[in-house]
Structure formats: C-alpha cells, structure tokens
C-alpha positions in Angstrom: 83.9 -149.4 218.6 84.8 -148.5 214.7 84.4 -151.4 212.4 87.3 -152.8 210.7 87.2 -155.3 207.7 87.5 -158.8 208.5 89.6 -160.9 206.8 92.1 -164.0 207.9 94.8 -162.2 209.1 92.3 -159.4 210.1 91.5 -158.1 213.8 90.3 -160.0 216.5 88.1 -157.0 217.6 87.4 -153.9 216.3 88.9 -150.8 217.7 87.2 -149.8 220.8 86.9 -146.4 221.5 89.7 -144.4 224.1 87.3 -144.8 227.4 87.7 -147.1 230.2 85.1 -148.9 230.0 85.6 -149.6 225.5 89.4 -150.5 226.7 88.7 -152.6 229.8 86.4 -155.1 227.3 88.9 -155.1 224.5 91.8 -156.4 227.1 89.6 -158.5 228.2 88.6 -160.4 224.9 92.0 -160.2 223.4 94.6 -160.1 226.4 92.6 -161.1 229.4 95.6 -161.6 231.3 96.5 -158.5 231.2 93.4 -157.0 232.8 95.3 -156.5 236.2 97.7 -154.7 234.7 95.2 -152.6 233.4 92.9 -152.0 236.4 96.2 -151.5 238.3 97.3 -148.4 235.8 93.7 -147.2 235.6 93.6 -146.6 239.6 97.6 -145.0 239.0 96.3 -142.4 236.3 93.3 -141.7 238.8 95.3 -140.9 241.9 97.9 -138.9 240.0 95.1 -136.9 238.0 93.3 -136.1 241.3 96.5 -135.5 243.2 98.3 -133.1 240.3 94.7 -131.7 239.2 95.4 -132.4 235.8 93.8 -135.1 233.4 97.5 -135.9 231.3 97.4 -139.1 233.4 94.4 -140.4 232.4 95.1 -139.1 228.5 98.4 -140.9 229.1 96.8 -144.4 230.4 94.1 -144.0 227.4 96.8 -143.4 225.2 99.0 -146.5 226.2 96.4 -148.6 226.7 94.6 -147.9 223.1 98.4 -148.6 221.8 98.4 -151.9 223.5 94.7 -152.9 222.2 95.7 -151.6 218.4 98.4 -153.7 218.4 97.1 -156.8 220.0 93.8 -156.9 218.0 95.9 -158.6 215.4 97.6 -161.6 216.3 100.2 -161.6 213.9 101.2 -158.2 214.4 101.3 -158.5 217.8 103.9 -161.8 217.4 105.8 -159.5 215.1 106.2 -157.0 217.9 107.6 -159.8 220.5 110.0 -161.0 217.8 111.4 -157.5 217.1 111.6 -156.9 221.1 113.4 -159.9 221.4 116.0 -158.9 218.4 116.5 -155.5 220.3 117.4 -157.4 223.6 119.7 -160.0 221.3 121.5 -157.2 219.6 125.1 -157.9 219.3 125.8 -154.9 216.8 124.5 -151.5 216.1 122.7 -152.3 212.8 120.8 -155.1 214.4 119.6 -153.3 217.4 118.6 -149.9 214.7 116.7 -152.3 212.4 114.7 -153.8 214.8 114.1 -150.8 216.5 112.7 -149.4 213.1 110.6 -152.3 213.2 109.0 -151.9 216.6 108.5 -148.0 215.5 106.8 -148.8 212.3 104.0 -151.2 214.5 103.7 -148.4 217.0 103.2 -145.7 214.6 100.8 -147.7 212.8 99.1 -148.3 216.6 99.3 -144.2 217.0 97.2 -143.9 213.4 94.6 -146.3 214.5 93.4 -144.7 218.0 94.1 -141.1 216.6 91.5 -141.7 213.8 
C-alpha cells in the first residue's frame, strides 16, 4: 500500500495496491459490507477471463474495485458521492442533472489519478 498523509479529513487507509488480495483487505476495513459483492465480482472476472482467454476482466474488476476503495478511503468524499448520486436521480431539469453529473466525474477522475499512480 502507498502511504498517504494523514490528516482529519484524511484517508481511512492508504491506497492498497491493484491485486486481490491489497483490495480484498481495504473493503474489508473500510466497506466490510461490501465484501460479498466483491468476492462475488472477483469469481465473475475469473470465469469470464478463463472462458474468453483474455485478462480485461480481471484488469476491469481491479479497475472498479481500486475506484471504489479510492473513493471510500475518505469518508467525506465518499458522502459527497452519495449526495451527488442522489441529485442525479432528483433531477427535475437539465442543469441540475449536468452539474451533479460534473460532480460525480470530478470524484471519479480524482479515483482514476489515485490507482493510476
């Protein structure tokens, strides 16, 4: 795992690195009820990897679930996230749904930076 600074609105972990195993503990400490849905997606992106002979399933299930860990390690960005989904699902007019659209894009891109460095 890379070390991140610590601070009070700082990660609850640091960033594990894209394997199972680094993934499977980080769920666990910061979203432990999520670990079924992650063993469940893990055994997915291994049957379709061995069925198509190709690894993109596994890349895509690292991918997703170092996105999900990224954002989650910090609480409050993680509660920003829910109440942006929530505005998109609330949307009663274009600008609302586009703004908080841009919102949930500007969390995942910062997600994308953090596993990609």
């Amino acid at each position: 795992m890379t070390e991140q600074p610590s601070a009070p609105d700082g990660p609850l972990s640091p960033m594990p690195a894209l394997t199972p195993a680094a993934l499977r503990a980080a769920v666990a400490q910061i979203a432990p009820a999520q670990l079924p849905s992650f063993i469940e997606h893990l055994d997915r992106a291994v049957e379709q990897a061995a069925t198509q002979s190709t690894i993109a399933p596994l890349r895509t299930f690292l991918l997703w679930w170092g996105e999900f860990v990224a954002i989650q390690r910090y609480p409050a960005r993680a509660a920003r996230l829910r109440e942006l989904e929530a505005a998109a699902e609330e949307a009663t007019d274009l600008e609302a749904l586009r703004s908080a659209l841009a919102g949930m894009r500007q969390i995942t891109d910062l997600a994308h930076r953090e596993i990609s460095a």
